[in-house]
C-alpha positions in Angstrom: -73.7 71.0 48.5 -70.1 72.3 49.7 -67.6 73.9 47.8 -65.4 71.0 47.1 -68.5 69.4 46.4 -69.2 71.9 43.6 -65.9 71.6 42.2 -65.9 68.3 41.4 -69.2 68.7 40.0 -67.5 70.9 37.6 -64.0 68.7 37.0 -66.7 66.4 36.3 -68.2 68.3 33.5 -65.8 70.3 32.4 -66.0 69.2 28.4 -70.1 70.0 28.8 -68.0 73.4 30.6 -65.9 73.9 27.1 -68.3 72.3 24.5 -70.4 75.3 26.0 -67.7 78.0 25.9 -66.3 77.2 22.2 -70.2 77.1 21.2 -70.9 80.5 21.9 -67.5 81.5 21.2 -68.0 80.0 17.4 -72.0 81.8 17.3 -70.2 85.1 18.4 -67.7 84.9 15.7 -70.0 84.2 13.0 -72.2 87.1 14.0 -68.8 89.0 13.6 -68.5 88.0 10.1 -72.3 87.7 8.8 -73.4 91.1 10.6 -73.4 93.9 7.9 -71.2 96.3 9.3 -72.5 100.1 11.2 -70.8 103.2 11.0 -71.9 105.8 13.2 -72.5 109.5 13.1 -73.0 112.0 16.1 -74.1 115.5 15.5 -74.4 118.2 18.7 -77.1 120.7 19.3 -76.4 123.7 22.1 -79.7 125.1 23.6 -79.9 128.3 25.0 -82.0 130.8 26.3 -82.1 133.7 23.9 -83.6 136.6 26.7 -81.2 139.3 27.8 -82.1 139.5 30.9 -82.4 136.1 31.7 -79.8 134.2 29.7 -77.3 134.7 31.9 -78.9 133.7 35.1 -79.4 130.6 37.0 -83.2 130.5 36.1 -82.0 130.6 32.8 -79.9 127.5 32.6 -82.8 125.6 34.4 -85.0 126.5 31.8 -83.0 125.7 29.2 -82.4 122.2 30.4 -86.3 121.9 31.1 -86.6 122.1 27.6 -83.6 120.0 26.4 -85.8 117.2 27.4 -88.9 118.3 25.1 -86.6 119.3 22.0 -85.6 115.6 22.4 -89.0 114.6 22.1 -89.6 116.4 19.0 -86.4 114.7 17.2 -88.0 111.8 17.2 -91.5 112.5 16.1 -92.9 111.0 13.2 -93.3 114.8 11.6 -90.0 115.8 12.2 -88.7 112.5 10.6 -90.9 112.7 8.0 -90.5 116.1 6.7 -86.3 114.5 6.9 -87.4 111.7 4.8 -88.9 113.8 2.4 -86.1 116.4 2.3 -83.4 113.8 1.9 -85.7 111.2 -0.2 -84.9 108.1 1.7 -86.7 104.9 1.5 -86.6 104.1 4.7 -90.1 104.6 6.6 -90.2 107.0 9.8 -90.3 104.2 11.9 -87.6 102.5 10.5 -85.4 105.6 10.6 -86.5 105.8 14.1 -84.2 102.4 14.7 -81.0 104.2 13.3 -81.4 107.3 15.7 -80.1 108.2 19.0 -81.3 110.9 20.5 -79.0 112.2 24.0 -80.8 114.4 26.4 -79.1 114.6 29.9 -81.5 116.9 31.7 -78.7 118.3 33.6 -76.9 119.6 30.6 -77.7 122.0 27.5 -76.3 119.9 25.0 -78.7 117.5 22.6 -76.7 114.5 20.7 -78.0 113.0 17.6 -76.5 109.7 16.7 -77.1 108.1 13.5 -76.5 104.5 12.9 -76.2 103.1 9.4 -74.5 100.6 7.1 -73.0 103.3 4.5 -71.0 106.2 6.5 -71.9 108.7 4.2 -75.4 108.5 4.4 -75.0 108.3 8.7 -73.5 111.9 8.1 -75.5 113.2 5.7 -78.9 112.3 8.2 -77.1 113.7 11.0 -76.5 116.8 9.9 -79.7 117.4 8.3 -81.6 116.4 11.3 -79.1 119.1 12.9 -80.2 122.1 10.8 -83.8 120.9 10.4 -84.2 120.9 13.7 -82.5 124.7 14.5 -85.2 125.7 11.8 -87.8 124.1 13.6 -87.2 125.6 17.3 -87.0 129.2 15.2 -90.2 128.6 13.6 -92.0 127.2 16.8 -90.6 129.7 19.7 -90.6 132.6 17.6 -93.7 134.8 19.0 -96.6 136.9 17.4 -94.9 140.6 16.0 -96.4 143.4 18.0 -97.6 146.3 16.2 -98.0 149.7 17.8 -98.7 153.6 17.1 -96.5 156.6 18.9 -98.7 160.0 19.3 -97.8 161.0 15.8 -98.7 158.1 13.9 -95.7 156.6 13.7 -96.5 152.2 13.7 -93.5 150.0 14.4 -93.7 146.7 14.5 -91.8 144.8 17.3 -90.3 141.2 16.6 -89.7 140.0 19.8 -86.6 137.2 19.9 -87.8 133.6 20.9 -87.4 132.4 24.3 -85.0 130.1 23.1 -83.0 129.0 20.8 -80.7 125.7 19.2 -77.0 126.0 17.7 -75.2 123.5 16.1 -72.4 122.7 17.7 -71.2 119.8 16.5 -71.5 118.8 12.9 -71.6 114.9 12.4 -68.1 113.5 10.9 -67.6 110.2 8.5 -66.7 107.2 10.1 -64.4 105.2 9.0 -64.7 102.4 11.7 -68.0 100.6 12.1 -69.5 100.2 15.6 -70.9 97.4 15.6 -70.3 94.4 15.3 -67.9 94.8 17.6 -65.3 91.6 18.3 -63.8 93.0 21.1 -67.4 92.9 22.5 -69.1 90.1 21.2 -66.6 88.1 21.9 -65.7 88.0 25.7 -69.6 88.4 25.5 -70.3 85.1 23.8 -67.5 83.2 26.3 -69.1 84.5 29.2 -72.5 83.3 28.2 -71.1 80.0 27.2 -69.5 79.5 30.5 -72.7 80.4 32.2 -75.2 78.6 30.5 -72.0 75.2 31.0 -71.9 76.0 34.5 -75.7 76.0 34.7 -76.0 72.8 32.1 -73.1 71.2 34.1 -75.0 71.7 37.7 -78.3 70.9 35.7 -76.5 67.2 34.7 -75.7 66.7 38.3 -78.6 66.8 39.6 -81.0 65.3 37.0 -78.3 62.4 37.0 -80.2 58.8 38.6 -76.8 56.8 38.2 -74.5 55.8 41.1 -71.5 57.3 41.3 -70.1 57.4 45.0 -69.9 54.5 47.6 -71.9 56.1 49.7 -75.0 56.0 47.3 -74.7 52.3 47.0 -74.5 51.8 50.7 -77.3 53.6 50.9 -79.3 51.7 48.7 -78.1 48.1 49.0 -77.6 48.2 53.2 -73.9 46.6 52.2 -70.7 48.3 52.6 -68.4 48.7 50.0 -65.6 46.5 49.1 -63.6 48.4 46.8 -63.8 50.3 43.1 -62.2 49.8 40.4 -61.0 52.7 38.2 -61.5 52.8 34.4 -58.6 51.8 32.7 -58.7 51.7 29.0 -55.9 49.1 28.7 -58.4 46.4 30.4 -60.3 46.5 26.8 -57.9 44.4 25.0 -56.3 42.9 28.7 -59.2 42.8 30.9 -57.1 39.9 33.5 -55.1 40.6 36.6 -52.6 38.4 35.2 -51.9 40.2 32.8 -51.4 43.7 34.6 -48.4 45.9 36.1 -47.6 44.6 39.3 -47.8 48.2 39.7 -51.2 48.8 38.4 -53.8 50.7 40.1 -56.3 48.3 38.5 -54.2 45.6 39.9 -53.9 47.0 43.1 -58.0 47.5 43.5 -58.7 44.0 42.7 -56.1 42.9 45.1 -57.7 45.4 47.9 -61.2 43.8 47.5 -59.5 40.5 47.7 -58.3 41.5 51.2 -61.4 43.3 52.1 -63.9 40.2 51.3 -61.7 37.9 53.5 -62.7 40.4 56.3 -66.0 40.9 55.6 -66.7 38.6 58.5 -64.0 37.2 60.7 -65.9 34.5 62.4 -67.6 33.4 59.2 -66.0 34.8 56.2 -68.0 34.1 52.7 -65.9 31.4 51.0 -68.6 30.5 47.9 -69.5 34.0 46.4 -71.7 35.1 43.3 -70.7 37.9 41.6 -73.3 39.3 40.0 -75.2 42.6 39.1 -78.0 44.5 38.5 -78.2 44.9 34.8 -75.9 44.0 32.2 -72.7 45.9 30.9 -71.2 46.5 34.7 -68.3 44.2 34.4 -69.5 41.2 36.6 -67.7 38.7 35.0 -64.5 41.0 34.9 -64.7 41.1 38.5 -65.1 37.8 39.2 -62.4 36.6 36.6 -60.0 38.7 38.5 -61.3 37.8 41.7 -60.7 34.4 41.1 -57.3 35.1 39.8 -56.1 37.5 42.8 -57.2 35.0 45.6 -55.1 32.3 43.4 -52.2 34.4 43.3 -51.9 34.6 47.2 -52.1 31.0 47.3 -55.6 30.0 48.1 -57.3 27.2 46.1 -60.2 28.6 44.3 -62.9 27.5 41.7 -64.3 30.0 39.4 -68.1 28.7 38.1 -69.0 29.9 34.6 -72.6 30.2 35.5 -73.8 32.7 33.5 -75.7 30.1 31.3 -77.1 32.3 28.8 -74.2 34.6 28.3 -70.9 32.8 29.2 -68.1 34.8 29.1 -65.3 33.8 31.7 -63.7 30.7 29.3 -63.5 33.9 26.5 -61.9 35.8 29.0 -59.2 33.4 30.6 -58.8 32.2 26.7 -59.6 28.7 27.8 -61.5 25.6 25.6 -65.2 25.6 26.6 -67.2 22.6 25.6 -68.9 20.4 28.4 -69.5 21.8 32.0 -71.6 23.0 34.4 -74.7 22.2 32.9 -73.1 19.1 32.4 -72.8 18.1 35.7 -76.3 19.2 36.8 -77.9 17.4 34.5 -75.5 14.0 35.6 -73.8 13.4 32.2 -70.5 14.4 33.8 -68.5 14.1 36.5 -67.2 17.3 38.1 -63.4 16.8 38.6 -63.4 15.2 35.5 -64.5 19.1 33.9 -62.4 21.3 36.5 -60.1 22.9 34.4 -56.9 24.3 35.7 -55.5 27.7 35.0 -51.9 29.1 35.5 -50.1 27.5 38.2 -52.9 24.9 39.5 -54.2 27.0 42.5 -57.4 28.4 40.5 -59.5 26.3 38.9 -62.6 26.8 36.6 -65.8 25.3 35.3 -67.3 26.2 32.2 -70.9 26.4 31.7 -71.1 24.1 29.0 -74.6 23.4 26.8 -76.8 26.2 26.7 -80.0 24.1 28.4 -83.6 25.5 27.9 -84.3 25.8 32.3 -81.0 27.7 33.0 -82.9 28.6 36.5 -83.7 25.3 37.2 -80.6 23.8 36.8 -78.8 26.5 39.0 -81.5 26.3 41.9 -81.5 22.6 42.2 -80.4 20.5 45.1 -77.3 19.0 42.4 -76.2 22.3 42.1 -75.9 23.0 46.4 -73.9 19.8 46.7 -71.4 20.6 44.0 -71.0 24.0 45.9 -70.7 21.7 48.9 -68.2 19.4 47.0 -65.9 22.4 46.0 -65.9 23.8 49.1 -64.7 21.0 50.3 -61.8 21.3 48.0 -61.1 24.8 48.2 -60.7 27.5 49.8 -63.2 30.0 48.0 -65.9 29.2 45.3 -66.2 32.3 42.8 -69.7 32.1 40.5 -70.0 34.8 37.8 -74.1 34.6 37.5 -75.9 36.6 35.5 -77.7 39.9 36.6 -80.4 39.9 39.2 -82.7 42.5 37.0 -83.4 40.0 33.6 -83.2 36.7 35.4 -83.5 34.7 38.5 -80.7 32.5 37.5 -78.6 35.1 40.1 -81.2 35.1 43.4 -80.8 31.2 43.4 -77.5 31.1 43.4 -77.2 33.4 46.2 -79.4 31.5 48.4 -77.0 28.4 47.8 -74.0 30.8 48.3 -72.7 32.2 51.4 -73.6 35.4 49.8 -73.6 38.1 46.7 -71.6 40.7 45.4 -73.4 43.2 43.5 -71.1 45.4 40.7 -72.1 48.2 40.1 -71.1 50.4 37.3 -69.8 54.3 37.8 -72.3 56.8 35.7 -74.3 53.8 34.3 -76.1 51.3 36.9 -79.2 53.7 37.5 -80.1 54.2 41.8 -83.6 52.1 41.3 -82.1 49.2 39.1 -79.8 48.7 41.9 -82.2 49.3 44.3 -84.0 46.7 43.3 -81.8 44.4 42.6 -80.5 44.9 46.5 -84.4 44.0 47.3 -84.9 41.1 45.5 -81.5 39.1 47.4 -83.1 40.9 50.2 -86.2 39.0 49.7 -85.1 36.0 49.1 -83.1 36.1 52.6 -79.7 36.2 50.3 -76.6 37.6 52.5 -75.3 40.9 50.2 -71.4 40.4 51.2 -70.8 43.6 49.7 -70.3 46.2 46.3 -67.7 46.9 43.7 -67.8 50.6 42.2 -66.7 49.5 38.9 -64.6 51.7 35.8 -64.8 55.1 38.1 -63.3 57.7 36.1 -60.3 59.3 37.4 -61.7 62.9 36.5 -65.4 61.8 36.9 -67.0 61.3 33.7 -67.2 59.4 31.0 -67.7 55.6 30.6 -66.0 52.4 29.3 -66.8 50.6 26.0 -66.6 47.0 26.9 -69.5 45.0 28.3 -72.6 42.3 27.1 -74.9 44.7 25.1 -77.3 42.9 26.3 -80.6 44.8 29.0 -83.2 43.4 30.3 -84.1 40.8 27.4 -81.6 38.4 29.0 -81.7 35.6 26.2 -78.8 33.2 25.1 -76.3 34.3 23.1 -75.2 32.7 19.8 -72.0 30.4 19.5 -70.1 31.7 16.6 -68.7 28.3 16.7 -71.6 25.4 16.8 -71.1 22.1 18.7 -72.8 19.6 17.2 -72.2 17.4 20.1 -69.5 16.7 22.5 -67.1 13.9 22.2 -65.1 12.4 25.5 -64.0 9.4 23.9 -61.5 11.7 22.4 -57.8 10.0 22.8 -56.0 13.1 21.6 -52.8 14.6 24.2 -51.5 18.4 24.9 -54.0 21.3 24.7 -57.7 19.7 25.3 -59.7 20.2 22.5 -63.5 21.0 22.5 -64.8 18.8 25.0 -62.0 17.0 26.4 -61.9 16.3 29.9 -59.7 17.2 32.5 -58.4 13.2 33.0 -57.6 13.3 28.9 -55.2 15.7 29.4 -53.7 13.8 32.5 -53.0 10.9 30.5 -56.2 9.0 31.2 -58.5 8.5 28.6 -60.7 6.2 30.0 -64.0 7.4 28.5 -66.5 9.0 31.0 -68.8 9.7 28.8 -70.5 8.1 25.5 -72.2 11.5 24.4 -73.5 14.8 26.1 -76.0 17.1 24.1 -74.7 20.4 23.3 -78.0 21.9 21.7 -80.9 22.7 23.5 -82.8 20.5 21.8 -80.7 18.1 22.6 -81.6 18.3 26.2 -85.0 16.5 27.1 -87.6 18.6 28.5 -90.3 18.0 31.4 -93.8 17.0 29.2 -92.9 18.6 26.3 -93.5 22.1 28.0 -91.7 24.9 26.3 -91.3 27.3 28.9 -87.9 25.4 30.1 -89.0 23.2 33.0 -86.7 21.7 34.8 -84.3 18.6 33.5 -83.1 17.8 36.9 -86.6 16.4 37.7 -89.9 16.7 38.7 -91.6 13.8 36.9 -91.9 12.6 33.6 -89.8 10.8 31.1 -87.2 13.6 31.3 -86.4 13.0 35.2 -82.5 12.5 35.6 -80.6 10.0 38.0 -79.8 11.8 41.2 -76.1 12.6 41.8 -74.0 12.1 45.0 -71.6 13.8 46.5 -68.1 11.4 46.9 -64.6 11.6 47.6 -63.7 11.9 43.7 -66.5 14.4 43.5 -69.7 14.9 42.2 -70.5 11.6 40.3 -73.6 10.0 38.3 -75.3 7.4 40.5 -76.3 5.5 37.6 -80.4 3.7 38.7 -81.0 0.2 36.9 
């Protein structure tokens, strides 16, 4: 990785960064204000060599520092301590007085420091100083040599007391504090946000790295073989207005939807894609998003277009553009409806859209049949671009056939969600099947690189149908009523003709018949058995029932 490629790294991360800092920041503080306070006391001991005619010599001073080292030794010996202990009746053990002593011996000086640590100052002094003149008793009592005893010609015995080699002065007698050392703020502080900012750095690097999600074009080239036709950044305003109709002119979500309007209708000059599926690999990427605003972008420039609603089990585009659901797709397919009859317009005329209507029990069926290629054919025919918001490739195969039928796919992909092998595999499985990947939309990119956006299905891999909230018992075209189309009512109602075109459609499932009986949703377009449906045609009007007799 480069620098700059660090850096983002970081601006990626950077409330893992703080979360860290303010952690150890908070932990140091507490310590601060939990930790019993220390007070420290520091006695000095001089040591010097007590022969005349050597104490003032250089061998002198190297002997005495020789032995600085050894009298530090002995300060911190379980007898000296002990006989301490005793002397000042403490109830600390030797080896927990041990803890609160610091004993200083630089072996190029004379000079011996005794530091005491303790929670009372008083009693930091007072073990100091004893320690202090112990010790000066000690050294007497241990360099101090045998007397010598000797007898002049007359008799005379005197007795020699030689002076000891060396000897230890006080020079420092330990003082009260009346600041404790520890804990120290000013230390444990910085300390604390240094070792948050580390241990974020290294989290923050650790997240990068560990991370399986796409978050760069470049990755989802990589892994799809398709180029990429634009990203959309997250925009929190897209919760509550999630069309392009309903954007800034100046937008920057806008402005991406616009961009991969332009850079689909160049995907192939010779043959550009003119019936698309949006789809995806998992659920919660913003599929239907994109191909809402697809649709509505390619409208705007003028160009007639027909938006599907062929996510069967989930439907969410009529929800989106606000619009009455009721019969549709499913509809059609199953020749209870004819097509133009269910095209719904949408703003000025130039986009139209067709609902998925029913949920029907062989969703995968019904989208791979030969009905469902000649209504593509029919409404490319029409117009000038076919948009299908399928569902995603991972749960279901209701996408893969579609993309066979289609002039191709385009796989959204979400930014920090869509994991590298779901979408992996969801590039091999149009792969596969042969199915042309037009290209990929990096969807709700963060502008600083993190973090995610709320809206989506909720839905993973259990793909299953969603619940109306609002029941159709069944679906009524006989309907005479004018203005907004209710539930069910057909494009030619709200033109004025209401002609019926239908006696009844189911709107259950169980409503819709089923291939022997089987319950694992065979096909109703067919196949044999009492549930086969009359073929449909492709004519002028559209696609139309060929009713057999």
């Amino acid at each position: 990785m480069e620098l700059g490629q660090y850096l983002r790294v970081l601006r990626q991360h950077w409330k893992l960064i703080w979360a860290s800092i303010l952690l150890f920041l908070t932990l140091a503080g507490v310590a601060c204000l939990l930790i019993p306070p220390v007070y420290s006391s520091t006695s000095k001991l001089y040591v010097s060599n007590s022969s005349a005619e050597i104490s003032g010599t250089a061998q002198g001073g190297i002997a005495a520092q020789r032995t600085v080292v050894s009298y530090a030794e002995l300060l911190v010996g379980s007898d000296f301590l002990g006989s301490v202990r005793e002397e000042l009746d403490l109830s600390a053990t030797p080896l927990e007085l041990v803890e609160q002593i610091e004993v200083l011996a630089n072996p190029d000086s004379v000079i011996i420091s005794i530091t005491v640590n303790n929670v009372s100052p008083a009693q930091a002094q007072l073990i100091a100083n004893t320690m202090a003149v112990r010790f000066v008793d000690v050294v007497r009592e241990v360099e101090s040599p045998d007397p010598t005893i000797s007898e002049d010609a007359n008799g005379v015995v005197t007795t020699v007391i030689p002076s000891p080699p060396f000897k230890v002065t006080q020079v420092q007698q330990g003082g009260m504090a009346s600041e404790p050392v520890a804990p120290d703020p000013y230390l444990l502080l910085p300390l604390g946000g240094l070792l948050g900012l580390l241990i974020g750095l290294a989290l923050a690097l650790a997240r990068h790295f560990m991370d399986n999600t796409v978050k760069s074009t470049k990755q989802i080239e990589e892994l799809t073989g398709a180029a990429s036709v634009g990203g959309v950044l997250y925009d929190a305003a897209m919760a509550d207005k999630p069309l392009a109709s309903q954007f800034n002119a100046q937008s920057l979500t806008g402005e991406a939807y616009r961009q991969i309007r332009t850079n689909l209708q160049y995907v192939s000059v010779d043959a550009p894609p003119r019936v698309l599926v949006i789809t995806s690999s998992v659920s919660g990427e913003g599929k239907t998003t994109t191909a809402v605003n697809l649709a509505l972008v390619l409208a705007q420039s003028g160009l007639r277009v027909a938006l599907i609603e062929a996510d069967l089990r989930r439907p969410r585009v009529m929800r989106y553009l606000q619009m009455v659901g009721g019969a549709g797709l499913t509809n059609v397919l199953a020749g209870k409806a004819e097509l133009y009859e269910l095209l719904q317009p949408y703003g000025d005329g130039k986009l139209s859209v067709l609902a998925a209507g029913p949920h029907p029990p062989n969703p995968s069926e019904l989208l791979g049949s030969d009905h469902m290629g000649e209504l593509l054919t029919a409404l490319r025919k029409t117009h000038d671009y076919v948009i299908i918001d399928a569902p995603p490739l991972l749960p279901v195969t209701d996408a893969a056939v579609l993309a066979v039928l289609a002039d191709g796919a385009v796989i959204v992909t979400r930014y920090g969600s869509t994991k590298r092998d779901q979408l992996r595999a969801a590039a091999d499985i149009l792969h596969g099947i042969d199915a042309r990947v037009v290209g990929t939309v990096l969807n709700m990119v963060s502008r600083k690189g993190g973090g995610g956006y709320g809206y989506g299905y909720g839905y993973g891999y259990g793909y299953q149908y969603e619940s109306d909230p609002n029941p159709r018992e069944e679906l009524d075209f006989d309907s005479t009523r004018r203005g907004k189309p209710s539930r069910g009512q057909t494009t030619s109602e709200r033109n004025g003709d209401t002609s019926p075109a239908m006696a009844r459609v189911p709107a259950r499932d169980a409503d819709w018949p089923s291939s022997g009986g089987s319950g694992n949703g065979s096909s109703a377009m067919g196949g044999g058995g009492q549930a086969q449906q009359p073929p449909i045609e492709v004519a002028q009007s559209g696609v139309r029932s060929q009713r057999g007799t």
